[in-house]
Structures are given as structure tokens and as C-alpha cells.
C-alpha positions in Angstrom: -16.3 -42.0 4.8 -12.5 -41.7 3.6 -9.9 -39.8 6.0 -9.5 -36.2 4.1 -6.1 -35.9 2.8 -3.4 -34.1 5.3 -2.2 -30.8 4.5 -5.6 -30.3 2.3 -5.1 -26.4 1.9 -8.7 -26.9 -0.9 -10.3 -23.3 -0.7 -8.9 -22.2 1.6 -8.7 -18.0 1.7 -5.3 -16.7 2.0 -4.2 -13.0 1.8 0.1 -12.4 1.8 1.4 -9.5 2.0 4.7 -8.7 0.3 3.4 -11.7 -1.8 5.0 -10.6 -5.4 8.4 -11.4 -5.4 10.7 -13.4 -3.3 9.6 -15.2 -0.6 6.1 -14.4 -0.5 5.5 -15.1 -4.3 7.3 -18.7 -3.0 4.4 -18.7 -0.1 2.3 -18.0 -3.0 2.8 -20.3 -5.5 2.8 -23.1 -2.6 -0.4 -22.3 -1.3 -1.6 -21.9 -4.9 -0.3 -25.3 -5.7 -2.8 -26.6 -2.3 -6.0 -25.5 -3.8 -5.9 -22.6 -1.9 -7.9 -19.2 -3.3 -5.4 -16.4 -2.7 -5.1 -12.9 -2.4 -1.3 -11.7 -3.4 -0.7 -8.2 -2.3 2.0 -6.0 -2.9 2.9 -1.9 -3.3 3.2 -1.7 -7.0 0.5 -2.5 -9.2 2.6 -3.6 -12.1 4.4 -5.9 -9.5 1.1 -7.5 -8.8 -0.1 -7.9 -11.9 2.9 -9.6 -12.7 2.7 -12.5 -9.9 -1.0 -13.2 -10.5 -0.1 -13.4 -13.7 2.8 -16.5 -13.4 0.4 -17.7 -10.0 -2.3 -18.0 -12.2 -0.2 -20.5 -14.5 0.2 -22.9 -11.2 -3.6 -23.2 -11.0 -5.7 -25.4 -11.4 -7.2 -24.6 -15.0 -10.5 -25.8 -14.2 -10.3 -23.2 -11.2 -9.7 -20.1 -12.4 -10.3 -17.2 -10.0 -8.4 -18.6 -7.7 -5.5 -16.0 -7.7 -6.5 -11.8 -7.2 -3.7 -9.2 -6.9 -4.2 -6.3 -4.4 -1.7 -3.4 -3.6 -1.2 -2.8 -0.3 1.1 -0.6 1.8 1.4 -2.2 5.0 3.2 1.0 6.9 -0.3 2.5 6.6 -3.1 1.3 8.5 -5.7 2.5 6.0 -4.2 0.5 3.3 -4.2 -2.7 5.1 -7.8 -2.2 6.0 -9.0 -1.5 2.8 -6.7 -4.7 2.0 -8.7 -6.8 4.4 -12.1 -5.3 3.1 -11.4 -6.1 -0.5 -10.0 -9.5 0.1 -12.9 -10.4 2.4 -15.4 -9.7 -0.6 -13.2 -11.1 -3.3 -12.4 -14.3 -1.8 -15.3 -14.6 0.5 -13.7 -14.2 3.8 -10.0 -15.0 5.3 -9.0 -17.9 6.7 -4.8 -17.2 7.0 -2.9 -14.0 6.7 0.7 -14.6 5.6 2.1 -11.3 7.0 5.3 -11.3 4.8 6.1 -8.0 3.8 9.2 -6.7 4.9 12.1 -4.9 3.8 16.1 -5.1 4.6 18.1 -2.0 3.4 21.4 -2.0 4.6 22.7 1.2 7.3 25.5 1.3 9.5 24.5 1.7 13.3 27.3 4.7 13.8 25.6 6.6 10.3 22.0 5.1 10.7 19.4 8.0 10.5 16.0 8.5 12.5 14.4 8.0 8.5 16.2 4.5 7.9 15.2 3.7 11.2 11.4 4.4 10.4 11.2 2.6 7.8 12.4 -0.2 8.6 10.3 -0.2 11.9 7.1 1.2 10.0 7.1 -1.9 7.5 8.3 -4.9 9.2 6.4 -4.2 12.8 4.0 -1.9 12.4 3.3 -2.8 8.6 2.8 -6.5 10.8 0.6 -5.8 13.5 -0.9 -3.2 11.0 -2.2 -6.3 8.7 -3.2 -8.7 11.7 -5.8 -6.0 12.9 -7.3 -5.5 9.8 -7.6 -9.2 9.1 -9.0 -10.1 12.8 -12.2 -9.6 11.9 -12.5 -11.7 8.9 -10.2 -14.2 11.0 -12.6 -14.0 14.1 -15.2 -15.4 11.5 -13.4 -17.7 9.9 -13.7 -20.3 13.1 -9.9 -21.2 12.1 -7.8 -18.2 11.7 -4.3 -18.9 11.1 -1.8 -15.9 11.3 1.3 -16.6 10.2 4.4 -14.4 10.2 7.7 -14.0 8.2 10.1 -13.1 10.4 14.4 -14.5 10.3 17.2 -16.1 11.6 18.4 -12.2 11.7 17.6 -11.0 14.8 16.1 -13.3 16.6 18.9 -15.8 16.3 22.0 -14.0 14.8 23.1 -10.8 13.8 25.1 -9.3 10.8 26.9 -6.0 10.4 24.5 -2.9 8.5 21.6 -4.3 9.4 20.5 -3.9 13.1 17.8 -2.1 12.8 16.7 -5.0 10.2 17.4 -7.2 13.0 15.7 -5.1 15.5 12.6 -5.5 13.5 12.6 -9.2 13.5 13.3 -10.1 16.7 10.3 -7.1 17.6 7.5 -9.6 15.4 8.3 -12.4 18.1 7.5 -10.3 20.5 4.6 -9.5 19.0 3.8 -12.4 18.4 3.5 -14.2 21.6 1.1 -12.1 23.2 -1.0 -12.2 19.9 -1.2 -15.5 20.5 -2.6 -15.7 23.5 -5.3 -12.9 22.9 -6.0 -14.1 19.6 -6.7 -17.5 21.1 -10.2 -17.2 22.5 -11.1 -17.2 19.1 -9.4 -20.1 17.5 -7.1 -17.9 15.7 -3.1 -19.6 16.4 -0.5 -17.1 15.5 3.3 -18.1 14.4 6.4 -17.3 12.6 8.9 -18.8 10.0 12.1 -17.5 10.7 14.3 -18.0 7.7 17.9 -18.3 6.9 19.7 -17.1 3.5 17.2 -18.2 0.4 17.5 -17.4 -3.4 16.1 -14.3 -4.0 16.4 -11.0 -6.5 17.1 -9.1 -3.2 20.6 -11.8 -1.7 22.0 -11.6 -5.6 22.4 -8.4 -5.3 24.6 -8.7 -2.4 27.1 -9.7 -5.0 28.7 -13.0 -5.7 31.3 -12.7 -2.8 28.6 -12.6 -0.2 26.2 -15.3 -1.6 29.0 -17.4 -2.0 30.3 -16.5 2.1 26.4 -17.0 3.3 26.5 -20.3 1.2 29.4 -21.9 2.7 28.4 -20.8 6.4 25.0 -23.9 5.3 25.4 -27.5 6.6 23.2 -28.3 3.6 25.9 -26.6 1.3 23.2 -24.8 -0.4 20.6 -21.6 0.0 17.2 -22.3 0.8 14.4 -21.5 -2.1 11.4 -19.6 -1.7 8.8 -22.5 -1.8 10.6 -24.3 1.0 9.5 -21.4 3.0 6.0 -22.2 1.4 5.8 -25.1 3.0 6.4 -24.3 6.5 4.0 -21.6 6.3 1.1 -24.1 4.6 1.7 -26.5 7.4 1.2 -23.6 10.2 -1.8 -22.4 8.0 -2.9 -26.4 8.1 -5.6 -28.1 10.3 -3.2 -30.2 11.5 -1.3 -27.1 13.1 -4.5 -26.1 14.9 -2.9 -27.0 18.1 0.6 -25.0 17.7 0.5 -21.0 18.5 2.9 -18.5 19.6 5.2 -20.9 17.9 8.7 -20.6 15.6 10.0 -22.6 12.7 13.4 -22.0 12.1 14.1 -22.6 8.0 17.8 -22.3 7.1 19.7 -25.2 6.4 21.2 -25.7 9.9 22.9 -22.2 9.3 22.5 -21.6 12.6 24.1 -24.7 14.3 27.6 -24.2 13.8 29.9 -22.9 16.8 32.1 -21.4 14.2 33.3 -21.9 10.5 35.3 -24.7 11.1 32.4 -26.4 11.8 31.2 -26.5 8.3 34.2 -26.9 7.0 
């Protein structure tokens, strides 16, 4: 019998949050792309409707179905577990959450209020460890959950003026996620994170050209990272290969992070 091909992502049941736009519609269209069958989820309907939409154009036409949109609000725990039940019967079970959703509005820590604060927290930890618990049980049957996390170079690696509490956040999910690891593994289920750097996005244009062309020059590669490349690290972790690796980072940013100082990139 012939070796199956690495990386084969065929039918395999993937929910992503935050999976209409931006990075997670990059996660998306990559796992799409696999043969996986995926649930893309997202707050606004019209938002969602969109992104199945284009995913659907990266299947496989002789497997349609393959793509269902879901709205989701990941700061409430009732939503995500009415996300998990509806995924579970559309796609027949879960075998990877991409927990991606996350937002990054900018506040000052001297003028930052208790409400920014919240909501920051409330989506990208909570809204996290929110969607892991209402996934575990369809994971738990899976046989070969795979969690894995969007988290950033911001944070857990550097930080950047207006957006501690966004930083905060992140580095919060790696906490989390190394304890989830080692509960979750008893039942086969590995947990991880991508942590990106600066990648194309809706979201970093409208930072304005000055700053996209600052975070641009800080990258060895000389360019931004693009949505799918974080697609990839996320489909390996998801991967049968990865079954071994849990509780584990992959840093995705274009050596950003390696430079002592400007010079260095010079």
C-alpha cells in the first residue's frame, strides 16, 4: 500500500473563529486548499456569507459542501457553544479548532478605560478559552484533536506603544496554552500557537502608509508576511505529522524579531 501523502489535511473538520477576513480567511482558504471540510465563523452574518462565498471558489468543484459559514461571538460562552453544536452536526464532528479571533484597537495605557480593557480581554482570552471548551467535546471524540491558537509576536515577544492591553492578551493565550496542553493531553488532543509578525491585512493598511512602510523596513525579508503563510503553519500543527508537538509556538514574521536594533536591518 502507498505511503499517504504528508500534510494530507483530506476531510478533515475544521472550525476558525475570526475566519472571515484577514488572517483567519488566510487559515481558511489554506486549509480549504488541503481538502479540508470547514466551518468559517465570524460575528457578522454578511461577513460570513461573504468568505464562504470566495472559500467556496478554492474548492474542489466536485466537493461542494465543503465550506459552511457560522456567526459566532466568541466573548460569550453561549455563542461558542452553540458554534461547536452546529459545526459538530454540519461537518460531522471536529477534528481542529483554529481559535483566531481577536481584535487590536489601539488605547493609550495613561487614557486606557476599564471598557477598552474588557474588550480586549473578553475576545482574545476569554473569547479563546471560551471556544476550546465548547469544542473539547467534539475534540475528545475526534481521537486527534488539534487546537491551534493565533496568538503574536506582540506581547509575547515585543511590545508597541497603544496597545498593551493588546499585548497583554497575547502573551495571556500562552499561558493558557501550556497548561491546556498538558490537560488536554490524556486525550490526544496537542494544543499550540502561531505567533505572527506584521502581515497584509485590511486592519495594518489602515495604520496608514507611514507605519506599514516603518513595520516593513524593521523585516529581514524586506517584506510583510501574507495571510496564507500563516495558513500554513497552522495546517502543519493541525497535521498528523504534528501529533507529537503540544504546548508548542511558531514564530511567523519574517525574522522581525531578530534584530538588536535598526541598524541591523539596515
Amino acid at each position: 500500500m502507498p505511503a499517504a501523502p504528508l500534510f494530507d489535511l483530506s476531510d478533515t473538520r475544521v472550525v476558525i473563529t475570526g475566519g472571515t477576513k484577514g488572517i483567519g480567511f488566510g487559515i481558511a482558504s489554506v486549509f480549504v486548499q488541503a481538502g479540508a471540510r470547514v466551518a468559517v465563523a465570524g460575528r457578522s452574518q454578511t461577513g460570513v456569507d461573504a468568505a464562504v462565498a470566495s472559500l467556496e471558489e478554492l474548492a474542489a468543484s466536485e466537493a461542494p459542501g465543503r465550506v459552511v459559514g457560522l456567526t459566532v461571538d466568541v466573548a460569550d460562552p453561549e455563542s461558542c457553544r452553540a458554534l461547536a453544536a452546529s459545526a459538530t452536526n454540519l461537518l460531522g464532528g471536529i477534528d481542529v479548532l483554529c481559535a483566531n479571533a481577536g481584535i487590536f484597537p489601539q488605547a493609550e495605557l495613561a487614557t486606557m478605560t476599564p471598557a477598552q480593557l474588557d474588550e480586549v480581554l473578553d475576545t482574545n482570552v476569554k473569547g479563546t478559552i471560551y471556544a476550546v471548551q465548547a469544542c473539547l467535546p467534539a475534540l475528545q471524540e475526534s481521537g486527534r484533536g488539534r487546537v491551534v491558537m493565533t496568538s503574536s509576536i506582540t506581547g509575547p515577544i515585543t511590545g508597541y506603544p497603544g496597545w498593551s492591553h493588546y499585548g497583554a492578551s497575547k502573551a495571556a493565550q500562552l499561558g493558557f496554552m501550556r497548561t491546556a496542553a498538558i490537560e488536554l493531553a490524556k486525550h490526544a488532543i496537542t494544543v499550540n500557537a502561531v505567533l505572527p509578525g506584521n502581515v497584509e491585512s485590511a486592519g495594518l493598511e489602515e495604520m496608514g502608509e507611514q507605519y506599514l512602510a516603518s513595520m516593513t523596513s524593521a523585516v529581514p525579508l524586506r517584506r510583510l508576511g501574507r495571510a496564507e503563510e500563516i495558513g500554513f503553519a497552522a495546517a502543519f500543527l493541525a497535521s498528523r505529522e504534528a501529533a507529537f508537538i503540544t504546548g508548542q509556538t511558531i514564530v511567523v514574521d519574517g525574522g522581525q524579531t531578530l534584530p538588536e536594533s535598526p541598524d541591523a536591518v539596515a
